[in-house]
N, C-alpha and C positions, 0 to 999 in steps of 0.2 A: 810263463808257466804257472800253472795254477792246479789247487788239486783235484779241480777235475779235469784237467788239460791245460793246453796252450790258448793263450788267448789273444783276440786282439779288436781295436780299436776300427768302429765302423769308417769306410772309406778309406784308411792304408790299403797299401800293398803288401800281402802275405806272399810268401814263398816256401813252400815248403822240399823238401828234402829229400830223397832214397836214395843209399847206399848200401851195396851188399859187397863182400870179399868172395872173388870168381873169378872163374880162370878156364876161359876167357869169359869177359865181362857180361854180366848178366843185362838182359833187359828188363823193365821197369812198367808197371801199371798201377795209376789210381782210379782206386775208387773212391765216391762219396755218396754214402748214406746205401751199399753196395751196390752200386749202379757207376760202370766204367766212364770216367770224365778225361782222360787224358794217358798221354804214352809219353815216358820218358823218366829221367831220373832226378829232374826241381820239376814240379808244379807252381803255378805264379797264379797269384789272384788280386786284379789288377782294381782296387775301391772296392774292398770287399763291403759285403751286404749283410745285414742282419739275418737276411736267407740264407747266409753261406755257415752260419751256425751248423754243427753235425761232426759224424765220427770220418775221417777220411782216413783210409787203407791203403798203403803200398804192397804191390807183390814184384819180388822180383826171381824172374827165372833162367835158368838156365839150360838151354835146350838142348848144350853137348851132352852135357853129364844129367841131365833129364832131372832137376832140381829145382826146387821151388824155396820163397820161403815169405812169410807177410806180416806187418808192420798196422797197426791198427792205433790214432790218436785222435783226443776230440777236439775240437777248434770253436771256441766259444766266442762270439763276435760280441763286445760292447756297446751299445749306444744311451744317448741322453733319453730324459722325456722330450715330447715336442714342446717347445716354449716354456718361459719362465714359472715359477709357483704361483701357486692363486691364494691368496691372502683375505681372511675375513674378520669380524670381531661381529660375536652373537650374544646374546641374553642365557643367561643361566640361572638355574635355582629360583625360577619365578620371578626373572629380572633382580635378582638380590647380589648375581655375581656377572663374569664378565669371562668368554671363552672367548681365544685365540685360537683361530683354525687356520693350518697350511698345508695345503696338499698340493702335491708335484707327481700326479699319475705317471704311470709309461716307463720309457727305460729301463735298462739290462746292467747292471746291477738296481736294485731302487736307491733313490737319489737319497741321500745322506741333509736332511732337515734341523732347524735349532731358532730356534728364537731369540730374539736381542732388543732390547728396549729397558724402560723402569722393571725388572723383575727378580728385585732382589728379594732374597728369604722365601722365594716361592719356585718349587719343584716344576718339572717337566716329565708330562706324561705322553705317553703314545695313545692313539685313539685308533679304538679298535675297528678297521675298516673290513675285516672278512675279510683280505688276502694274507693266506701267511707266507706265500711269496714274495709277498712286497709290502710286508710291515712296517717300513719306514716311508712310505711314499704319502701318509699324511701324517701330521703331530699337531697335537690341543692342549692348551694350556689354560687354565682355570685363575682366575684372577677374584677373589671377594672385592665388595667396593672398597671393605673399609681400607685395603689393602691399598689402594690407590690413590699415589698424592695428587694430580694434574689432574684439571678437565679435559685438556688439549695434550693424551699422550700419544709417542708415534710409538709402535710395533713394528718391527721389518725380523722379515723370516727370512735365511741363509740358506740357499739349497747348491751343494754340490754332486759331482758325480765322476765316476772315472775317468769317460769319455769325453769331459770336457775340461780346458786348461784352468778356465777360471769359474769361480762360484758364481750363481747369480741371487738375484733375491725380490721380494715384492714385500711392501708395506700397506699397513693400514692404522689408520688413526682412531682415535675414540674420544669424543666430546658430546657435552648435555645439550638440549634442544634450546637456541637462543631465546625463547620467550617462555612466557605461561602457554595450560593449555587454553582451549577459543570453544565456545561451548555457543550454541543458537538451535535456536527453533524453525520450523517449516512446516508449512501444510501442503499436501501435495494437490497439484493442481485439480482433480476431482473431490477433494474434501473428503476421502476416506480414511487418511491415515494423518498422524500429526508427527514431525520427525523430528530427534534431538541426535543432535549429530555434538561431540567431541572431537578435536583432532589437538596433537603437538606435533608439531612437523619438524622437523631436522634431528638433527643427532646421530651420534652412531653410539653405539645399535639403536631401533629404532623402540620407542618405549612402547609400555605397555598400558591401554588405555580402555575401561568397564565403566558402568555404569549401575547407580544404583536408587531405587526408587523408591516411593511410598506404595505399599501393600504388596512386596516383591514385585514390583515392576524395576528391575534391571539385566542387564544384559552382560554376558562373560567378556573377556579381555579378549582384543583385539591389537594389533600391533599397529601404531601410527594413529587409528581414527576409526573410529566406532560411531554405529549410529541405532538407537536406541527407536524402535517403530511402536506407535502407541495409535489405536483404533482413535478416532476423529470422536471427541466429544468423552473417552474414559480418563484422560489424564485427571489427576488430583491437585484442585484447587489451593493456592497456597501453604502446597508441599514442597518442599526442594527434590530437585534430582540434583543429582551429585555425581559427576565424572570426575574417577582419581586416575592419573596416570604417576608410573614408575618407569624410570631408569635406572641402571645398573650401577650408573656413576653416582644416584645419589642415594644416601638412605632415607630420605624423609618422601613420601607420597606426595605428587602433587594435586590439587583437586579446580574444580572450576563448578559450581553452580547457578542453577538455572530455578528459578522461583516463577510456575507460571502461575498464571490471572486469568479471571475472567477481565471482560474491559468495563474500563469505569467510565460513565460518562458526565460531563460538565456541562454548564450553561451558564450564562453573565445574570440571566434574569430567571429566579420560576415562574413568576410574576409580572408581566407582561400589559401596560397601559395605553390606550391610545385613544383620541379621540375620532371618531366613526369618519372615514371616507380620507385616512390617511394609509399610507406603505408601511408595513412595519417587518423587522426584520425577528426572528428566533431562533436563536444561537443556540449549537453540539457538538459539542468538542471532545476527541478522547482524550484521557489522562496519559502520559508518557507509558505508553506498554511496547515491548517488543513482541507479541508475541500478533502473528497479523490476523487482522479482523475480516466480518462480511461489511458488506457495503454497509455503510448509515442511513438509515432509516425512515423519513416523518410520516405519521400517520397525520390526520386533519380530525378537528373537532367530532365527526363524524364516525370515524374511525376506519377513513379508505386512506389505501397507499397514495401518499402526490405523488402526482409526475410534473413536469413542467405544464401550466396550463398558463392561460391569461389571466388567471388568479392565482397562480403559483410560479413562482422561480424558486429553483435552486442550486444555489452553489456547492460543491462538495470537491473533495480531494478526501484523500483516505485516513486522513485525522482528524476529518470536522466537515460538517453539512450545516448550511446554515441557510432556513427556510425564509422567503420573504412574503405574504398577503399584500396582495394589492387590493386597492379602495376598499377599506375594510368595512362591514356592516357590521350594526350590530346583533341582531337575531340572528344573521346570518353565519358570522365568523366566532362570538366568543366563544369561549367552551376550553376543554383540556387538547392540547395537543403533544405526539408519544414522537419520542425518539429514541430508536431503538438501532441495537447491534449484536454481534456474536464475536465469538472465535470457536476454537477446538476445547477450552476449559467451558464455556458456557456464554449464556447470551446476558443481559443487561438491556434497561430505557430509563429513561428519565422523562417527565411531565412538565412541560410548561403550560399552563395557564394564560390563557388570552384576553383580557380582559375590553373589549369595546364600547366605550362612552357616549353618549348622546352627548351634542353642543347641548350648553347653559337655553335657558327658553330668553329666546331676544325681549325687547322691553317690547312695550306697547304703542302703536301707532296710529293715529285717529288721523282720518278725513278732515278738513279746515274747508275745503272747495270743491263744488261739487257745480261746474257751472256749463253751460253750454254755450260756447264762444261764436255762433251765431243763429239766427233767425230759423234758420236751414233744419236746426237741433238734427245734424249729422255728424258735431263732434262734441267732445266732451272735455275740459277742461278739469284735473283734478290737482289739489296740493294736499299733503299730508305733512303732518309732526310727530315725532320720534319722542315718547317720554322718558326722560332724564338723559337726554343725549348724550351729557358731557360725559358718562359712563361707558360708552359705547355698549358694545355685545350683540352687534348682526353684523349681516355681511351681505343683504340684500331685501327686495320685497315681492311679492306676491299681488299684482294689480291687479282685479278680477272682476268682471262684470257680468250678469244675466239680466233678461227678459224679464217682465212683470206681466204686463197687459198692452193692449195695442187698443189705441181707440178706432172704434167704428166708424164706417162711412168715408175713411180717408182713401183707400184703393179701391173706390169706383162699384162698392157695394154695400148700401146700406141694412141689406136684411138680413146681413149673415146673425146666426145662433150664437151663443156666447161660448156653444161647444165648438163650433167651428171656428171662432176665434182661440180658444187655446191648443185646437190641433195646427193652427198654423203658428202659433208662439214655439209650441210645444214643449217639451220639459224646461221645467227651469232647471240648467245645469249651468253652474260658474266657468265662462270664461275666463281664462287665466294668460296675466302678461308677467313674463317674470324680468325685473329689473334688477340688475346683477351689481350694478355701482351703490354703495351706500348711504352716498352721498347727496343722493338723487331726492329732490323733494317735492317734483311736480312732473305731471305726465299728460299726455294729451291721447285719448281714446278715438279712432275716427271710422270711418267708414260704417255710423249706425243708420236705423232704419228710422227716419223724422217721427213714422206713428208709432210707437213701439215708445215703454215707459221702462228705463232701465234703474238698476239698483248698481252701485259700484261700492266695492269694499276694499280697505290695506290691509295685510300681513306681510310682517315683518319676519325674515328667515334667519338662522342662526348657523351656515353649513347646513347640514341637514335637519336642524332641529324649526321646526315651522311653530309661529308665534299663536297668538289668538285674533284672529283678522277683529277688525273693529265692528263697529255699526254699519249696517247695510243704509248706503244714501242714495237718494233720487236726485236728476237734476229739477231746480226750482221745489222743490220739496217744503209743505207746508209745514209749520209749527206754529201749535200756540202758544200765544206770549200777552201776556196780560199788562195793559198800559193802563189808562182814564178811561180807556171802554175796552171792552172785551172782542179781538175779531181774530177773523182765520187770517194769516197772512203770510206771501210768499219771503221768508225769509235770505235776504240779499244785505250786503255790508254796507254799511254807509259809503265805505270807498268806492264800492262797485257802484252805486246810487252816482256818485258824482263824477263818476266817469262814463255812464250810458245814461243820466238824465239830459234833455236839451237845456239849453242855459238859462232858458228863462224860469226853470224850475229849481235853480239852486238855491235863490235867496230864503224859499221855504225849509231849508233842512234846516234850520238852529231852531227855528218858531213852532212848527208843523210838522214836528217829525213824524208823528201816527197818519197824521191826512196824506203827505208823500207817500206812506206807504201803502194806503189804500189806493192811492191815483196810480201808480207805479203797477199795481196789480190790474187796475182795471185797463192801463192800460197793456199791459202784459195777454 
């Protein structure tokens, strides 16, 4: 019984009652909600229903004595909410305090709420939900931080109700985010925008996390993680942004910064030496930057992009490119070469310098023999000497022979013009034997033409650097030499003399040496 009626508990069984004094016994009808449900004088409702809420009417009558009379009560049914409270902890006061929210919608009476935990010295409020039929079906509780001894508190909300024998209840915890917050940069994949992203992740409640920047670039609070979008190329060079985040549990702000750069770039050498027809490699490297770059760079002396050629390799990975020149020349390759890059703060290069050497000039090397090793004069016998050997400085020679003159009459025409004999010489241009061992000091020329007067010259090579060829020689070649008489004479060694005289002309070389060489010639 209750003052607004009789009441009871969802799913018993009700019975209700009608009893008149009558004579003889009256009959009985209910109604519910004025609409006739039953005849007789108990009504039984057997698991009654929240439906079965309403006003229900007996009438009972009496049909001798023509008499009526009726009985009107209301029947209010019970029930819980459906399932247990729901239990939160949120941010207050700009994250400076801590609410405890429990609400247990539903049910007939509303459920009877309270909180339990660390909450001593601190009141308990209702939170105004716009039902004032069911003003107790949610309750908030306001917690300051400083108020708060534990990082790791438990809260558990109590909810009973009529309808059910025992209370039940749901909790929630409240703890600071296990780390600092994590702060990084990005560039989105078409290069339009540059991103700075904050987040702290864990915690309850979830904290609250802005940004702030140089020339008002920041961005409002966001809960958990925030990201900061800045146009590709405006961000501010060696400015800090700054992501502070707050929790409720603590008082002091936390912050994480972010210092972006342009990128720097490094090289081992600016200055770059080599001597001509070697590899050389040219180091770029970026300084430790997080914030990510365009591709690296090299221009060439010239100022075109490399790419890989037969004159270029290169290696890169995204923190250094490093250029290599093969067979380097010199007119061709020294000069400045750029190495460049970007990001979203701005771009950077750095210059290395090439610098490509000519070899030292080889020493000098003369002719000693210039002889034709038979009769046939179809080949050609040559030795040469290297001045101041023991020095070294080459690394090969230059053997080279041309055409002079051809004597007349020997290919079966004696009338040819002396213009027609030098269109069949024709140009004197030096043939060239190149002798690649250095150690080489005699060479043998063959396959020449008998009538034909050739000149043969050495140069000495240094790598690339070519010496000063000697004096041009003839084989059997005159010089004059003045003795007791004055003559033209084919100059030949004494050795060579006693190794192609017959023998019965030796005993004159101590005595005769000038007559030898006239006889030598005539007979020559």
């Amino acid at each position: 019984m209750t003052e607004r009626g009789y009441s009871a508990l969802e799913r018993e069984t009700v019975s209700l009652l009608c009893q008149a004094q009558s004579n003889p016994a009256s009959q009985y009808v209910w109604f519910y909600n004025n609409s006739q449900v039953y005849t007789g004088p108990q009504f039984t409702i057997t698991k009654i229903l929240r439906m079965h809420t309403g006003d229900y009417a007996c009438l009972a009558q009496n049909t001798y004595l023509n008499t009526r009379s009726k009985k009107t009560i209301s029947l209010t049914v019970y029930y819980p909410p459906d399932g247990p409270p729901s239990c939160s902890v949120q941010p207050a006061l700009n994250h400076t305090s801590l609410r405890l929210l429990c609400s247990w919608p539903g049910g007939f009476p509303s459920a009877s709420l309270r909180w339990t935990g660390d909450l001593k010295g601190l009141g308990q409020e209702e939170a105004d939900t716009g039902q004032q039929t069911n003003p107790l079906s949610n309750t908030a509780i306001l917690l300051p931080s400083e108020g708060l001894k534990s990082n790791n508190s438990l809260f558990t909300c109590m909810g009973s109700h009529p309808a059910l024998k025992q209370s039940t209840e749901c909790s929630t915890r409240t703890y600071v985010p296990p780390a600092l917050p994590v702060c990084f940069a990005y560039v989105t994949n078409n290069r339009q925008y540059l991103m700075l992203s904050c987040s702290w992740d864990g915690g309850a409640p979830k904290a609250l996390v802005w940004w702030e920047g140089p020339g008002g670039q920041g961005k409002g609070g966001q809960e958990n993680s925030n990201i900061l979008i800045l146009r590709y190329g405006t961000a501010r060079s060696g400015k800090p942004y700054t992501c502070h985040a707050k929790h409720p549990l603590l008082v002091q702000t936390e912050t994480c910064r972010l210092t972006l750069e342009a990128p720097v770039l490094l090289t081992q050498r600016r200055v770059v030496s080599v001597y001509e027809g070697t590899d050389v490699q040219l180091t770029c490297n970026l300084r430790a930057n997080y914030l990510p770059v365009s591709e690296i760079t090299w221009f060439n002396n010239q100022g075109v992009d490399i790419q890989d050629t037969l004159k270029y390799t290169l290696l890169r990975t995204s923190a250094w490119a490093n250029l290599t020149v093969r067979d380097t020349d010199e007119t061709q390759d020294s000069g400045e070469y750029r190495c460049t890059t970007s990001n979203a703060v701005g771009g950077t290069e750095i210059n290395v310098t090439l610098v490509v050497k000519r070899h030292p000039m080889p020493p000098n090397a003369t002719l000693i023999k210039v002889m034709y090793n038979s009769r046939q004069r179809n080949e050609v016998e040559l030795e040469w000497q290297v001045q101041n050997e023991e020095q070294g400085g080459w690394t090969g020679f230059i053997l080279e022979h041309r055409l002079v003159s051809e004597r007349p009459g020997r290919r079966g025409s004696s009338n040819g013009s002396k213009e027609e004999m030098e269109e069949r010489i024709g140009p004197q241009v030096w043939y060239r034997n190149i002798i690649q061992d250095p150690e080489v000091r005699s060479h043998t020329v063959g396959r020449l033409t008998p009538t034909v007067t050739y000149q043969f010259r050495i140069t000495p090579i240094n790598h690339r650097t070519i010496g000063h060829s000697s004096a041009p020689k003839t084989p059997g070649e005159r010089l004059k030499h003045k003795q007791q008489k004055t003559h033209t004479i084919t100059y030949i060694s004494p050795l060579h003399i006693s190794q192609s005289l017959p023998l019965y002309l030796l005993p004159y070389l101590s005595s005769n040496w000038p007559c030898v060489l006239l006889l030598v010639n005539s007979l020559c």
